[in-house]
C-alpha positions in Angstrom: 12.7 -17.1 3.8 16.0 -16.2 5.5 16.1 -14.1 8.4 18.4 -11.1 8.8 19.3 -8.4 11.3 20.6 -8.4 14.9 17.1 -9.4 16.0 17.5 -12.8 13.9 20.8 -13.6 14.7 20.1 -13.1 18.3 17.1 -15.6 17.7 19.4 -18.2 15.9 21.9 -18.5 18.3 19.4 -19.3 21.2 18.2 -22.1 18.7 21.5 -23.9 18.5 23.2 -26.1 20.8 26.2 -26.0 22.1 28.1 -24.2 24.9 27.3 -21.0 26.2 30.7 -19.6 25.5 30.6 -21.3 21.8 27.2 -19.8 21.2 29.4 -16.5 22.5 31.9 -16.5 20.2 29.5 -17.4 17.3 27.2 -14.3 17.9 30.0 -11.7 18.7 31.4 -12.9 15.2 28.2 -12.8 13.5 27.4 -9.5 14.9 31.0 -8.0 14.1 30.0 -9.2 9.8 26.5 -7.6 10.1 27.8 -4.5 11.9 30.2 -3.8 8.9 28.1 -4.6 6.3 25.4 -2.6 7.9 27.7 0.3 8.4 29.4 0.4 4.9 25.7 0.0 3.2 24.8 2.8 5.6 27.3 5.3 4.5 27.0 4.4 1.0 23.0 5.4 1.2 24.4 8.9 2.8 27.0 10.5 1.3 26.0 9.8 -2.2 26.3 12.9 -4.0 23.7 14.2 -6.1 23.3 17.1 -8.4 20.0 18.7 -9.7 20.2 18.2 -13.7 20.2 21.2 -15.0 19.2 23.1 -11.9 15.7 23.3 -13.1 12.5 23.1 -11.2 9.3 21.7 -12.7 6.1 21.8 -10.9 3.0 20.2 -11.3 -0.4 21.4 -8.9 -3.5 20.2 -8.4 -5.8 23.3 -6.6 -9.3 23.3 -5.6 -11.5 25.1 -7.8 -8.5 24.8 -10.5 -9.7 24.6 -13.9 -6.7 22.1 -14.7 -5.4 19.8 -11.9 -1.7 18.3 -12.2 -0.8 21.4 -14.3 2.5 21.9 -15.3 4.0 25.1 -14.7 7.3 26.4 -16.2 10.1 25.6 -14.9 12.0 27.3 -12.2 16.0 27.7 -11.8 17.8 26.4 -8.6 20.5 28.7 -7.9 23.4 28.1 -5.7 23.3 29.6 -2.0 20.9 30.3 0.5 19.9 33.5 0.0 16.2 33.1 -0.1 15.2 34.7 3.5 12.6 37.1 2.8 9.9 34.5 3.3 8.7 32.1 6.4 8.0 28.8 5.2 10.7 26.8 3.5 11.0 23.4 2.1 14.6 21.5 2.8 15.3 18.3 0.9 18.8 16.9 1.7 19.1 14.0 -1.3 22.5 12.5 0.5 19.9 10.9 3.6 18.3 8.1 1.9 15.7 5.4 3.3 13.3 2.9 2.2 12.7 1.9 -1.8 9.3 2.2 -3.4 7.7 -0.7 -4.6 4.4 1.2 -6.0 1.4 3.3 -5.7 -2.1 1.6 -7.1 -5.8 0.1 -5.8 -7.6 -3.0 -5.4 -9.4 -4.5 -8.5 -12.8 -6.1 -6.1 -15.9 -7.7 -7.5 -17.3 -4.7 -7.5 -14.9 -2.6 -9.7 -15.0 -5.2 -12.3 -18.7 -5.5 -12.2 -19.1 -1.5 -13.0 -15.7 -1.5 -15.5 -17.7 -4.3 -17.6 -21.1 -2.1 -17.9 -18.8 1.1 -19.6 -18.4 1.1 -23.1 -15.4 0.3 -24.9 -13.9 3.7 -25.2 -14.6 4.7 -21.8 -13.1 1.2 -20.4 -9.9 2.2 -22.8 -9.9 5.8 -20.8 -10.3 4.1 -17.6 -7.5 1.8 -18.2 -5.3 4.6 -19.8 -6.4 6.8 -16.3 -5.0 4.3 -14.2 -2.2 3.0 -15.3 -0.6 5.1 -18.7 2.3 7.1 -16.6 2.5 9.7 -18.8 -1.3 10.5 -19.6 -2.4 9.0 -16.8 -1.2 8.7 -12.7 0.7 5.9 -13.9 -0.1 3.2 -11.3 2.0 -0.2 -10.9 0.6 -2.2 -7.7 -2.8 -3.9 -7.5 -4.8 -5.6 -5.3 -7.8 -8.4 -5.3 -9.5 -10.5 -2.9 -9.4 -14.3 -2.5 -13.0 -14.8 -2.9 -15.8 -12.3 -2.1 -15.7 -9.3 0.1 -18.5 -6.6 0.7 -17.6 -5.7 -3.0 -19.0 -8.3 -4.5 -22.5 -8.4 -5.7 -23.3 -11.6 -3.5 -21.1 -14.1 -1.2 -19.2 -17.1 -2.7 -16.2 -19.1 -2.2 -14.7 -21.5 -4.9 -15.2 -24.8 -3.6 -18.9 -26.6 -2.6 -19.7 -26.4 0.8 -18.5 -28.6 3.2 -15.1 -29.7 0.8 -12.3 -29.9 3.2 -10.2 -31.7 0.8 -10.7 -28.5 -1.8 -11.7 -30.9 -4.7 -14.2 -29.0 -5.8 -11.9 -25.5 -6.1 -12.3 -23.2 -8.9 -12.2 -20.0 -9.7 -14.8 -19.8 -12.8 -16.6 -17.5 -10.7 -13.9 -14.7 -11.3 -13.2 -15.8 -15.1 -16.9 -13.6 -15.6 -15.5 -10.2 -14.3 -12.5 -9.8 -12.7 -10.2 -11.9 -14.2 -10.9 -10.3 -17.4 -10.2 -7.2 -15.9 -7.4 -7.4 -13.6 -5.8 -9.0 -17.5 -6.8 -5.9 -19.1 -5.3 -3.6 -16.1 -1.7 -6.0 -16.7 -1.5 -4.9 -20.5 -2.3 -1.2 -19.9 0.4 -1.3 -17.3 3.2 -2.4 -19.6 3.0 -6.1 -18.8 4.1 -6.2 -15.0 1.6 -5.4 -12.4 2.9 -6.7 -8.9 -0.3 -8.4 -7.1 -1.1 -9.6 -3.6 -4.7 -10.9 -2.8 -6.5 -10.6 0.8 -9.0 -13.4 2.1 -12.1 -11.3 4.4 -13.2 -15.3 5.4 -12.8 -18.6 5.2 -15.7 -20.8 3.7 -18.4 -20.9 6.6 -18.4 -24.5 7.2 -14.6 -23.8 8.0 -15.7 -21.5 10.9 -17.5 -21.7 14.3 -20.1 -19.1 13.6 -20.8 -21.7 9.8 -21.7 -18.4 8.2 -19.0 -15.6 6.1 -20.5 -12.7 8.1 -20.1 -10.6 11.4 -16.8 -12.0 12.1 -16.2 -15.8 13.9 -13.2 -17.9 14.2 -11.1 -20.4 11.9 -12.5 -23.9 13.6 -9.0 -25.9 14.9 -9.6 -28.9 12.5 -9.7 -27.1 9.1 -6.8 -24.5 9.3 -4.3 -27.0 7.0 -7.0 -27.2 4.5 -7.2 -23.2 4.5 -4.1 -22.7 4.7 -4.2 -24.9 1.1 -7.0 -22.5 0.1 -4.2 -19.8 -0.5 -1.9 -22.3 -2.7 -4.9 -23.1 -4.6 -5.6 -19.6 -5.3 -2.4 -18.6 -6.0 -2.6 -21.7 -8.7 -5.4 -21.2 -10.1 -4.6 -17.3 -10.6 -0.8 -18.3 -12.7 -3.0 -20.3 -14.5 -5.5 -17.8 -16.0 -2.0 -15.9 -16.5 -2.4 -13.2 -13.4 0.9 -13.4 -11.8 0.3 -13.0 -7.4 3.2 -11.3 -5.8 2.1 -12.3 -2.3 -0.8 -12.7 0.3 -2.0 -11.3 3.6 -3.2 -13.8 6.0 -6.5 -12.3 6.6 -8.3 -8.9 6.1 -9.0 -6.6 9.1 -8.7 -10.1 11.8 -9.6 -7.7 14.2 -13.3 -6.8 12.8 -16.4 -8.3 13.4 -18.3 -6.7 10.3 -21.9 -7.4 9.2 -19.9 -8.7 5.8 -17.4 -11.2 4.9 -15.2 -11.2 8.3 -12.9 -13.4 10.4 -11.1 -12.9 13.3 -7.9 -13.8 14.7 -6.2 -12.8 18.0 -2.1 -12.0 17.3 -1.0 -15.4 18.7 -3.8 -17.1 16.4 -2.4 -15.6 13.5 1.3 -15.9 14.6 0.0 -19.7 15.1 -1.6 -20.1 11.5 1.3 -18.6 10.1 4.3 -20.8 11.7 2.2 -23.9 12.1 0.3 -23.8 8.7 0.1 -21.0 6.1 4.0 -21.0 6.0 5.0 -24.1 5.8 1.9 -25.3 3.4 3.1 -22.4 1.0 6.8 -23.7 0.9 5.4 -27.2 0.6 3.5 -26.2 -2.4 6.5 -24.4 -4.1 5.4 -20.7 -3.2 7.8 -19.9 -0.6 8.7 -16.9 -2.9 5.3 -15.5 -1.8 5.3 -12.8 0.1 3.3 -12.9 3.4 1.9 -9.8 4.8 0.9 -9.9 8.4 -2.0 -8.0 10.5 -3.8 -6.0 7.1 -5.3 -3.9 9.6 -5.5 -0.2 10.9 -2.5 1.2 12.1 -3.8 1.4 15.9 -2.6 -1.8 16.9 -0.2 -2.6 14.4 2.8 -2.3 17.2 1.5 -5.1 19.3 0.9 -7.3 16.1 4.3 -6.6 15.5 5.8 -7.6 18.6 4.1 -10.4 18.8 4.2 -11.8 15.3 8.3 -11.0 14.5 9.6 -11.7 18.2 8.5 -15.0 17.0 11.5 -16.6 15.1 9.4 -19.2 14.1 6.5 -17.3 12.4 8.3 -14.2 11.6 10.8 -16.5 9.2 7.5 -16.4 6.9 6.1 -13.1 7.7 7.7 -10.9 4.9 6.3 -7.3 6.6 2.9 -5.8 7.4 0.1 -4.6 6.0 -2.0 -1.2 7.2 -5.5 0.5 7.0 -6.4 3.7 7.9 -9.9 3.3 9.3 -9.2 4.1 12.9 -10.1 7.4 12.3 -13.5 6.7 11.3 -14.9 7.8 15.0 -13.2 10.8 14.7 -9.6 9.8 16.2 -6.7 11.2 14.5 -4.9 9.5 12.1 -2.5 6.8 13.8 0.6 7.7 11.6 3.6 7.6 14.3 2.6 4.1 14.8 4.1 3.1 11.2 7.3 4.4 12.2 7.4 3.0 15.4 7.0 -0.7 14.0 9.7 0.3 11.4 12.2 1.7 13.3 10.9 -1.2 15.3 11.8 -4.2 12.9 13.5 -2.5 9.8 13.5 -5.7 8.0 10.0 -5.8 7.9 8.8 -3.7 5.1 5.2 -1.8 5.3 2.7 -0.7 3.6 -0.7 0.8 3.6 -3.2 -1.9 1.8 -6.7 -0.5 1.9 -7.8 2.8 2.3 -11.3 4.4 1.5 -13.8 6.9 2.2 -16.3 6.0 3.6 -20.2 7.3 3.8 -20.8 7.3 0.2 -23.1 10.2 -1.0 -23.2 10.9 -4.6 -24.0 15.0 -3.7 -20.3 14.6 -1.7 -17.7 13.0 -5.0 -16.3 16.1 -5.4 -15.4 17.2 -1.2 -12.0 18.6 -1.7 -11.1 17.4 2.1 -11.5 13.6 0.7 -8.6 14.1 -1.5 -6.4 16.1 1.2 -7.4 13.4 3.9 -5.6 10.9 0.7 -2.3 13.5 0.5 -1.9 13.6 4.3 -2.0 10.0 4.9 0.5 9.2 1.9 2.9 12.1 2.6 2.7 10.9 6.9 2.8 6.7 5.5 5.4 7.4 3.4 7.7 9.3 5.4 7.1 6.4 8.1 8.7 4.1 6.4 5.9 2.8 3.7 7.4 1.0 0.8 4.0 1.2 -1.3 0.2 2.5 -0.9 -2.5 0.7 -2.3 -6.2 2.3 -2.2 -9.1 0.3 -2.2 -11.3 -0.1 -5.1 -9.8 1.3 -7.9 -13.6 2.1 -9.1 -17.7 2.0 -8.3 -20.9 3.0 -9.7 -22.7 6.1 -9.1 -24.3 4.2 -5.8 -20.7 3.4 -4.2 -20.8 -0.3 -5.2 -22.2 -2.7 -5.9 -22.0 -3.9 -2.4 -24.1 -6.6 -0.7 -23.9 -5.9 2.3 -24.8 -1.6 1.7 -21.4 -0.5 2.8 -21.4 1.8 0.0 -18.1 3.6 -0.6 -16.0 6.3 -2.7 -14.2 5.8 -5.0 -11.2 8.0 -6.6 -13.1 7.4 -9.9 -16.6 7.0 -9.9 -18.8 5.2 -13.1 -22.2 6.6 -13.6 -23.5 4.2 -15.2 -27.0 5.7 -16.0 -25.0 8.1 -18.5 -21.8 5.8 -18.8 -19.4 8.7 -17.6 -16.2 8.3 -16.2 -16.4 10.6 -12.7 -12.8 12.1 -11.9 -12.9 13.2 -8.2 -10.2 14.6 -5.9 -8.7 11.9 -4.8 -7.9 10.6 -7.8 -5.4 13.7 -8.2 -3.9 13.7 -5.1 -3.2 10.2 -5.6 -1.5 11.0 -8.5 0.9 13.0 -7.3 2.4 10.3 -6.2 1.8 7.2 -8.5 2.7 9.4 -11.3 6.5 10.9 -10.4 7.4 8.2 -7.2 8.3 5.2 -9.3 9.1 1.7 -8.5 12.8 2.1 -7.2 12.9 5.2 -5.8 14.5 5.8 -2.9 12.8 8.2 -0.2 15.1 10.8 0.9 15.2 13.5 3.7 12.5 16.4 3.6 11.1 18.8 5.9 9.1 21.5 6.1 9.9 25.0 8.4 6.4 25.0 9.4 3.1 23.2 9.7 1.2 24.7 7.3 3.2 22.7 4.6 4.0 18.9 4.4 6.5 17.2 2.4 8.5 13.9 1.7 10.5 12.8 -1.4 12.0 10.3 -3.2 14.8 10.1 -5.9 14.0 7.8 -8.5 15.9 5.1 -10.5 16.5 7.6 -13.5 18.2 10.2 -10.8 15.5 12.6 -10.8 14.0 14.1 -7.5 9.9 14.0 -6.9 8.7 16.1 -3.7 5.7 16.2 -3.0 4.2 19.4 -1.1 0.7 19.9 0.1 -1.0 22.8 1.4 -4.1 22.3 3.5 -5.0 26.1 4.6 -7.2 28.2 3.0 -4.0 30.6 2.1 -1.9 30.8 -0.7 1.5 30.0 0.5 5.0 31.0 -0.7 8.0 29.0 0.3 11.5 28.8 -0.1 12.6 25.4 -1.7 16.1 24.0 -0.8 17.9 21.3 -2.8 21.6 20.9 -0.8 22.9 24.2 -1.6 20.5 25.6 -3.9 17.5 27.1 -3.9 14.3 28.4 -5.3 11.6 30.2 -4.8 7.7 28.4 -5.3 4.1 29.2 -4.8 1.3 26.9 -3.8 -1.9 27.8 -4.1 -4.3 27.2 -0.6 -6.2 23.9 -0.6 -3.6 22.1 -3.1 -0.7 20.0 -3.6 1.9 20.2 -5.3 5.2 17.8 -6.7 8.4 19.4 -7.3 10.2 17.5 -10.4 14.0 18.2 -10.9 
């Protein structure tokens, strides 16, 4: 993949020969084109005017002990002028500053999820599906994504080739044709057709590795890293075949965790290695260069050094397309690390981000309907998004009334839950937070400047491909809060209710 941005050209020119005043007059010239360019597309993004059709406001909330959530309220009339003064908090969206463009909102389909989606009946499988992915009586989600072989969501380890094949003759993926395939097919069609996928290894086959075992963590051994990096081609194959479609790949799952499940580590220059050395150039070999490659598909605390160390590399960052997130560093009870997304953004804008796996963790069946899991969802979208995220994709998209299966008993939440001793369909908080976001941010949109006068309220929002504006606004206090909304010049007057969220549609 072509690179692009000063950084690049800065990295090409040390790469060619020549004289030092040659290379000179090369760069300043090269600069000079990107400069305009970047400039004209700059101001183009800026002063593009917009106007509110109609002038009307509809919102849609989602409360805590609301007896409808993602209720539609009439709507209200933007008027002209600033005259709203009367109260404190106030909401300014500014739809002339645009940034980043959406690519989609939606969760992983594991072992697990399809495992528990098989054991509902036929109608409730046909409400899950219609939950998940109808946009209009459902949250409307368009992004997925699976695993290349098992993780702790599967029901047992496995791999798809017999132990001991370095030469992958044995590969296949009959394993999945069971559960998941049939699934993740099902999820395609009740998406419209098109559901962008990218698939995460959490290890390479044990005999691949120096611990020879899946779990608590170990090392690629030196000698097999071209035949894993083939693994990934092979997958990707296989996948086309049974007529899933992959969008791209991370190089490995969490490669900073040694976990008592499927696990692997790699250091930043081992995966900067893998990547220039191997994965890259095996999937441009194999005719999958337009693959994307996600890098790191960690948490966010260390995601700045992976950065630096991965795309200061012209070599490997030619292959890296952006980087992947998690948001489990607050699991021992640090706050969330969400400036660190905009630092690697504002760091390497031509390396896109997004959030790939985020749970709760702890599962407790007496503790699916904690209002605080789904506001803990609405912060961390509203702070990833506005940090430069280009899509959010939650973890498994379902489990059974025990947080699994899981083999390993790291049981989990869910933003729907299965009980599968009554065959219920569980809708918890998250799931509606969630969706005020999957359901008006659409593929294409455009984030664009929001703010909010005052803490107690956060915002961000995005003008879609059909010129409507979605803002999303979310209040975590236990007040009711009234604010003053501000489109460019006009304005309106909005109330949210405490302990909800809320997106503004107009």
């Amino acid at each position: 993949m072509p690179c692009t941005g000063v950084g690049s050209i800065l990295a090409a020119i040390r790469l060619w020969p020549g004289r030092a005043r040659v290379k000179q007059t090369i760069l300043l010239s090269a600069l000079g084109a990107l400069l305009t360019s970047t400039v004209a597309h700059a101001a183009e993004l800026t002063t593009a005017a917009y106007t509110p059709a109609g002038g009307a406001v509809t919102v849609y909330t989602t409360a805590k002990g609301a007896a409808q959530q993602l209720a539609r309220s009439e709507a209200k009339a933007l008027q002209p002028g600033h005259a709203l003064t009367e109260v404190e908090n106030s909401i300014f969206v500014n739809p002339t500053k645009r940034f980043q463009t959406v690519m989609g909102v939606g969760g992983a389909i594991t072992d697990s999820a399809a495992e528990t989606y098989a054991k509902l009946s036929k109608a409730k499988q046909a409400e899950f599906m219609k939950a998940y992915y109808d946009p209009n009586e459902g949250i409307g989600y368009t992004w997925a994504r699976t695993t290349i072989h098992s993780s702790d969501f599967s029901s047992a380890s496995y791999t798809y080739v017999k132990e001991g094949d370095k030469d992958l003759k044995s590969f296949s993926v009959a394993h999945d044709r069971k559960y998941r395939i049939p699934m993740i097919k099902q999820a395609i069609q009740a998406a419209g057709g098109t559901l962008p996928m990218f698939a995460s290894p959490w290890s390479a086959p044990a005999f691949m590795k120096d611990t020879k075992t899946m779990l608590k963590g170990g090392h690629l051994l030196p000698e097999y890293a071209q035949a894993w990096a083939r693994y990934y081609t092979k997958f990707i194959a296989a996948y086309e075949k049974e007529g899933i479609p992959i969008w791209g790949i991370s190089v490995q799952n969490e490669p900073m965790a040694i976990q008592k499940w499927e696990s692997m580590q790699f250091s930043a220059e081992a995966e900067r290695d893998f990547l220039k050395n191997h994965l890259g150039p095996t999937m441009e070999k194999a005719g999958y260069g337009d693959k994307k490659i996600i890098v790191w598909d960690h948490n966010r605390d260390m995601m700045v050094h992976r950065a630096n160390t991965i795309f200061d590399d012209p070599e490997a960052s030619k292959y890296a397309w952006g980087m992947g997130f998690h948001w489990y560093e607050t699991w021992a009870g640090f706050e969330p690390m969400t400036d660190n997304v905009a630092a690697v953004s504002n760091a390497y804008p031509d390396k896109p981000l997004l959030l790939t796996e985020a749970s709760i963790e702890k599962y407790d069946f007496a503790r699916l309907q904690d209002w605080a899991n789904g506001e803990r969802y609405g912060t961390s979208m509203i702070h990833d998004f506005n940090g430069g995220a280009v899509a959010w994709t939650d973890w498994n998209i379902l489990l059974d009334e025990q947080g699994g299966p899981n083999h390993v008993g790291n049981f989990c939440f869910a933003p729907l839950q299965a009980d599968t001793r009554t065959g219920e369909l569980i809708y918890t908080p998250p799931y509606w937070y969630i969706g005020h976001f999957s359901k008006f941010i659409r593929p294409g949109a455009q984030r664009v400047s929001a703010a909010s006068s005052r803490s107690n309220l956060s915002t961000t929002s995005f003008l879609n491909k059909d010129n409507k504006l979605a803002t999303v606004v979310m209040n975590a206090s236990d007040k009711a809060i009234t604010y003053n909304f501000y489109v460019g010049d006009a304005s309106t007057q909005v109330e949210i209710p405490a302990h909800a969220i809320q997106t503004l549609v107009y």
